[in-house]
N, C-alpha and C positions, 0 to 999 in steps of 0.2 A: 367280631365274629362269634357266632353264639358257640357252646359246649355243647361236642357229641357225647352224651350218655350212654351211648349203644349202639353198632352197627354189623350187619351182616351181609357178605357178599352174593350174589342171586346173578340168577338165569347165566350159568356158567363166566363168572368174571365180569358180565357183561355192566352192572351194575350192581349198586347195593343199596340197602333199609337201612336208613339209622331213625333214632330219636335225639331230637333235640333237648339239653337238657338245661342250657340257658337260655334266656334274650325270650323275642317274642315269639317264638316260636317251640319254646319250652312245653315238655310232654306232650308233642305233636308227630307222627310220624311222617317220612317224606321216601321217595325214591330217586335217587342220584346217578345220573352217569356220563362220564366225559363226552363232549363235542369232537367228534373223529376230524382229527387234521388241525383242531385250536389247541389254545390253550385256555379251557374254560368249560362249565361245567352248566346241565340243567338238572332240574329238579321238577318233583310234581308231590304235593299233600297227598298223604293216600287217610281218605277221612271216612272214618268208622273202625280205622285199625286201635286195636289197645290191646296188642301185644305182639311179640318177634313172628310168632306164628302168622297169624291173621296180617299184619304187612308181608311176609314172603309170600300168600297166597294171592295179593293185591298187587304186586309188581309187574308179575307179564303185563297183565291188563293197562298199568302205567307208563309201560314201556312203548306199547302201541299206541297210546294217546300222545306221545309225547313228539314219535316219530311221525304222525300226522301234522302235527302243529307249525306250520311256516317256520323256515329259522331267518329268524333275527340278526341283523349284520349291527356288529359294536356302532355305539354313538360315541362321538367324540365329540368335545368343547368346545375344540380348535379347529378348524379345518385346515390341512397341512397343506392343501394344494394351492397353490397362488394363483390359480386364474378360476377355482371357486372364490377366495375370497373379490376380486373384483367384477365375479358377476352377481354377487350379492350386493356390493357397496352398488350396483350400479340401478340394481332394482333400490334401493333406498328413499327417500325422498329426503332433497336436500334443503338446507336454508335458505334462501332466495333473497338478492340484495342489490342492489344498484351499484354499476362498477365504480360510478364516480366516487359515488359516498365512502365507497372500499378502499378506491386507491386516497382519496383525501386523512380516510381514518389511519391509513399506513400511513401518511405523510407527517401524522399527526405523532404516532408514537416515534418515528426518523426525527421531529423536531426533540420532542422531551429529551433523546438522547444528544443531544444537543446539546440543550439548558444543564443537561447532568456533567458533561464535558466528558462522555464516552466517542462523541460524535463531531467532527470538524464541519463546522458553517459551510464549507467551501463545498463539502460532499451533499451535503444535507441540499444548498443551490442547485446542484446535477442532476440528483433525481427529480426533484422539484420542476425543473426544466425540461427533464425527459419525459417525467409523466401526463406534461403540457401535452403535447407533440403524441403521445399514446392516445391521452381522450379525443382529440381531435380524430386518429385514426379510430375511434372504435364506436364514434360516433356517424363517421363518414359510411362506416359498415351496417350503422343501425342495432349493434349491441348494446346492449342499453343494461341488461341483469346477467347474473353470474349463469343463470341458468340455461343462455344462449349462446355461451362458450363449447364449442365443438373442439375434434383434431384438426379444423382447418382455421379455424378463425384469423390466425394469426400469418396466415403462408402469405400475405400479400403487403405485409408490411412496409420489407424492404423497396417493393417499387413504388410502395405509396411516397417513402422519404426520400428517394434515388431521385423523383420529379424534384423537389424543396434543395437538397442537398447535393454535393457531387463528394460529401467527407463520409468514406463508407465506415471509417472508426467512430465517427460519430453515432451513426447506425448501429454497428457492434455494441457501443456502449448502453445505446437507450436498450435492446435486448435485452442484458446483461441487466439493467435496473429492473426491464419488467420480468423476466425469470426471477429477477429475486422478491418482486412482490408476490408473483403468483406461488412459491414458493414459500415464503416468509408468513401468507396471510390467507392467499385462499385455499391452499391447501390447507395449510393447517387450520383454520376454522373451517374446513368441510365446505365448501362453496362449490370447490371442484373435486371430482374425482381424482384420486390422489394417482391410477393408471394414466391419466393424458400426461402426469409431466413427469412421471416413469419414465414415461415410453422411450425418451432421449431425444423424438423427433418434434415436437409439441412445435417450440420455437423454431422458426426456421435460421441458419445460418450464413453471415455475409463474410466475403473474405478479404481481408484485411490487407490491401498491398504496400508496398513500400512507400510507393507516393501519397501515403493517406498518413504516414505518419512523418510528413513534413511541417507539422503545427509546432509554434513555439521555435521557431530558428533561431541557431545561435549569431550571435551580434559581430559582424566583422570588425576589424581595429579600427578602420577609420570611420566607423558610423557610431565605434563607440565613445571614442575622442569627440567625434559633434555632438554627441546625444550630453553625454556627460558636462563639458564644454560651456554648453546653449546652458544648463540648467546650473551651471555653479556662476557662472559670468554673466549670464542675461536676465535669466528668469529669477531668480534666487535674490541679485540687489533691490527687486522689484519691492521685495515687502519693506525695502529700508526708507522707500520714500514715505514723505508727510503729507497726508490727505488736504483739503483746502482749510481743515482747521489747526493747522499745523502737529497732527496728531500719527503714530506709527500703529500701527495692529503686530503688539504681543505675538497672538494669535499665531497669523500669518508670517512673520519672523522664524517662528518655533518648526511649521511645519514645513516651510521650503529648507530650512536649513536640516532638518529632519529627513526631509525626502531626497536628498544630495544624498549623505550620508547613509540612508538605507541603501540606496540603490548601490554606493558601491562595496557595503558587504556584500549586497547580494551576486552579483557578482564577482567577487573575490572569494566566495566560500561552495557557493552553490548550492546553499539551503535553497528551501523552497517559503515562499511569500509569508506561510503557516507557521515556518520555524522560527522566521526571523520577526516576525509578529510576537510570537514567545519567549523569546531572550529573553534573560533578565541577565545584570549586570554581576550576579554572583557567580554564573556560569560560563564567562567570559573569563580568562588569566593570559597577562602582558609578561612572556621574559624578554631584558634585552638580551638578545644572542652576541650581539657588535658584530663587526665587518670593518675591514683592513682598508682605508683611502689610502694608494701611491704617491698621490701629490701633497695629501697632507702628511705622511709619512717622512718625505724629504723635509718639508717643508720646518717639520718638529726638529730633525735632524740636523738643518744646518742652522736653523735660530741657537741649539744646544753649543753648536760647535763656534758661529761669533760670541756666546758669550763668553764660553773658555778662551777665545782670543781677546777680549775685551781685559780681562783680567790677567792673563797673562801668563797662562798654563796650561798652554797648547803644549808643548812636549810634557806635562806631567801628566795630563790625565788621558785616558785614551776612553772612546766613546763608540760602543759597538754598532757599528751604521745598521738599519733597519733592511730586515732581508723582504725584497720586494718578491721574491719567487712563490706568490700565494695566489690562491684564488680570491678573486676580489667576494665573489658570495659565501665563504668558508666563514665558520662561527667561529669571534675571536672573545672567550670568556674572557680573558685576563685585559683587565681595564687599562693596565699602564703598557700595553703594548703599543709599540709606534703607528700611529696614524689611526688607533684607531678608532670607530663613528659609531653613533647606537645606532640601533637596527632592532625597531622590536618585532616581534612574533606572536602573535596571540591563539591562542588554545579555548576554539568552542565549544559546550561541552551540550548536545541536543538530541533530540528526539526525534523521529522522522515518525509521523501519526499512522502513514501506511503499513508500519511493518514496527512500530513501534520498540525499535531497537536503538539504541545509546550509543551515540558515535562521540566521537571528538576530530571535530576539525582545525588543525593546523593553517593559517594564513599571516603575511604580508603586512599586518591592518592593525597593530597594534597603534601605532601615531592616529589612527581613523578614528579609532574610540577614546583615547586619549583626549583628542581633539573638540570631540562630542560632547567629554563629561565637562573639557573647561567651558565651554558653551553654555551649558544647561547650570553649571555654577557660577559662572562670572558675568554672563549676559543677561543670561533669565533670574540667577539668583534663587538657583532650587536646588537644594541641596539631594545628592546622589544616595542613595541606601543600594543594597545588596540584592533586596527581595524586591526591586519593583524593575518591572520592563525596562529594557533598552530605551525602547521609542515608543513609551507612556507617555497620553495622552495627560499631560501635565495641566492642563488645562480642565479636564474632562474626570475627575475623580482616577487618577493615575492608570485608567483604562488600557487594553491593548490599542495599539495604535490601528486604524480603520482600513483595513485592509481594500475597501471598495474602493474611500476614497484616496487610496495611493495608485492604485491602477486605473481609475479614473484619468488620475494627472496624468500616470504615465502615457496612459494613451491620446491624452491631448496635447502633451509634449511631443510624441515619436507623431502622430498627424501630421502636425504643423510642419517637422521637419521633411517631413515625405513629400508636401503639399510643394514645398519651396525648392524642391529637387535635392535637396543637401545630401539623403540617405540612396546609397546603394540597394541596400536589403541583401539577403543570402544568396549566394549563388546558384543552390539547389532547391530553390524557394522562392514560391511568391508571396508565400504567408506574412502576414506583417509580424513584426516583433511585439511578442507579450513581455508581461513579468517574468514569465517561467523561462522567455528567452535566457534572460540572463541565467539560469542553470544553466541553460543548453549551450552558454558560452562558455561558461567554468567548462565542463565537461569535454567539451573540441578541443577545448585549448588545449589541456591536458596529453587526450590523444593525441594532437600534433606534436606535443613537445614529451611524448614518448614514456609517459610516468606508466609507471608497471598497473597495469588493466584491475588486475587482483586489489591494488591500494588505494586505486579509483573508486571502486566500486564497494571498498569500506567509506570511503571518506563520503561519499555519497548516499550511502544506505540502499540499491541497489544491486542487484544481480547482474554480472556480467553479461548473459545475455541482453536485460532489459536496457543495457547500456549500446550493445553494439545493435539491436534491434529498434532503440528508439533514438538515441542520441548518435550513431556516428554516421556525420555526412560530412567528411574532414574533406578538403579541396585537397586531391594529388599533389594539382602542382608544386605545392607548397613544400613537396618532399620532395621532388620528382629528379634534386641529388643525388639522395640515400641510392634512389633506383637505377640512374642511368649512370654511378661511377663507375671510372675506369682506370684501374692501375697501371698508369704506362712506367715503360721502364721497370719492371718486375720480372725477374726471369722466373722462371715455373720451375720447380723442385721436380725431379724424379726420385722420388724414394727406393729406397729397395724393397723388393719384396722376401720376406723371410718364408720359407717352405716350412712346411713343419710335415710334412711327407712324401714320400719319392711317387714322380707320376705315374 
């Protein structure tokens, strides 16, 4: 701001002459006077002044020319109001692209995250397959460039896939993929208008009912007794025969015995395909807890007690009989207690990639991996480390093991059985059994057998809602005790009632 050298007030208050005495406008006289009702000021050169005098006789005259002069409304940078700025962006002219090349180039950067292991293959598949099923519709429409994307484009979707489909979560979900390209990609490079997916309504919305989140049923007992069954007893001796050149396939050995074994952690813990693809053998820990056998209990107790008679000091030594008053599933630390059996327990220690929280799962399955590793040392002759996979492809540069092709088997094992009538299927379900079944059977089971919802829903990485929203379709009958007891022979209490003031 330049230096006043001089100033004197004119035409009663109204305004004032100064001179400037720095900057560019140094030894120049001006006349000044406040904008009535702002905060801000004009001004006008009074040129020919060179002196106090001669500017006070030049001010009226500057004052009139001043008050002629249009006023001027402040410019701003920014514009504050949100529906100028999107009738600017909308006069703009934008980048123009071809949707496919668009959505392929998104697909493209969804792979790299991938290859960098921020990104799960199994996710990276979904949108892949969703965005199938989008070009097909957006081709059927004849939109072809970004630039032919309107607020309607999109409103027809769902009846497009509702003909193809009768899984409206399926629908829900490709949505969900293409809002997050249109959001992840064309809005943010400018392709579209960033006001259409503002708006809230852009996408249209399908509603999700109960019966569309019957996928993935949990495995009843007795189809999991065949399922299991078929694949340790039938399928499974299969790799042990000799081809016509009296030769066995390694190979094929490694992976049926392999596939057994996965299938019943999975199961017994209720990771999901991703996790148990990730194990590694360091994150796994076996304790025996022991458990109390009644009959081998006796059984130690009176071998103790002929020998004392054998010897012949039955009245000298007295031998405290094993108290049978336990729960047979109760953990018995102390190893020299009567009757008792190991019972291991294993502690897994994982990651759930959706939510990318650190659980530890307690299970049943400590003899399972046990089982595993003497396999993979005494059969195959490979020795175990810490840092490599569970169910490393020992074969394959100690790889994760092939997620396709276990779900492949799996679904040409559960076929075949369906095919030959053996399996049931769900009772609230016609969906066939996946991998992810077996979650969804840890997780009923659970429910049926009354474990507290809150330690469910850590041990599974889960939200309780997401639990009783997606996973509980537990069969009544199964409880239908609990509900219809009845206490006969119980006489009913009349309490007293205590007054604590007069009526």
């Amino acid at each position: 701001m330049p230096q006043i050298q001089l100033q004197e007030r004119v035409l009663n208050g109204r305004g004032r002459v100064l001179l400037y005495g720095s900057g560019t406008s140094a030894g120049k006289w001006y006349y000044k006077e406040k904008v009535e009702g702002q905060r801000r000021y004009k001004e006008k050169q009074l040129f020919g002044a060179s002196s106090l005098e001669q500017a006070i006789a030049m001010a009226p005259e500057a004052a009139i020319e001043l008050a002629k002069e249009p006023e001027k409304k402040p410019s701003y940078r920014y514009a504050s109001d949100p529906l100028t700025l999107i009738q600017r962006e909308e006069k703009r002219e934008r980048p123009k692209i071809d949707l496919e090349v668009a959505m392929d180039q998104w697909l493209s950067e969804q792979e790299k995250r991938v290859d960098a292991g921020a990104f799960q293959p199994a996710s990276y598949s979904h949108k892949f397959n969703c965005c199938r099923h989008i070009k097909l519709y957006l081709k059927k429409k004849k939109v072809t460039f970004t630039t032919q994307i309107n607020p309607t484009t999109f409103d027809d979707y769902p009846v497009y896939r509702l003909k193809q489909t009768d899984k409206r979560i399926v629908i829900h979900r490709e949505l969900a993929v293409l809002g997050e390209f249109i959001k992840s990609y064309l809005v943010k490079h400018k392709y579209i208008p960033a006001h259409l997916w503002l708006d809230g309504q852009f996408l249209p919305r399908v509603k999700v009912r109960d019966t569309d989140r019957d996928a993935n049923p949990a495995i009843n007992p007795e189809d999991w007794r065949t399922i299991i069954d078929y694949i340790r007893e039938e399928w499974r001796p299969l790799a042990y025969e000799k081809d016509q050149f009296g030769r066995r396939s390694e190979k094929s050995i490694y992976f049926r015995n392999m596939f057994w074994h996965w299938l019943l952690i999975a199961k017994s813990t209720g990771m999901s395909p991703e996790e148990i693809c990730k194990m590694k053998w360091k994150s796994v820990e076996i304790i025996d807890v022991g458990r109390i056998s009644k009959s081998k209990a006796i059984e130690e107790y009176e071998q103790i007690l002929d020998e004392i008679r054998e010897e012949g000091k039955e009245g000298e030594i007295y031998i405290e009989p094993p108290n049978l008053d336990i729960n047979p599933s109760d953990w018995v630390l102390n190893h020299d207690a009567w009757g008792r059996e190991e019972r291991l327990i294993s502690f897994i220690t994982t990651v759930r990639a959706k939510t990318s929280r650190v659980r530890e799962i307690p299970c049943n399955l400590g003899y399972v991996f046990r089982r595993w590793k003497y396999f993979l040392e005494n059969e195959l002759k490979h020795k175990v480390r810490g840092d490599d996979y569970v169910f490393a492809q020992i074969h394959n540069e100690m790889k994760q093991p092939n997620q396709r092709k276990i779900q492949q088997h799996w679904r040409w094992a559960v076929d075949k059985l369906m095919d030959e009538g053996k399996l049931k299927g769900h009772k609230f379900s016609d969906r066939p059994y996946t991998l992810y079944s077996l979650r969804s059977t840890f997780i009923e089971n659970h429910l049926m057998k009354g474990t507290d919802i809150f330690l469910l829903a850590r041990i599974c990485g889960n939200s309780v809602k997401t639990i009783m929203d997606t996973y509980e379709r537990i069969d009544i009958r199964k409880r239908t005790k609990e509900i219809t007891d009845i206490e006969y022979g119980k006489k009913t209490s009349n309490a007293a009632v205590v007054q604590l003031y007069a009526d």
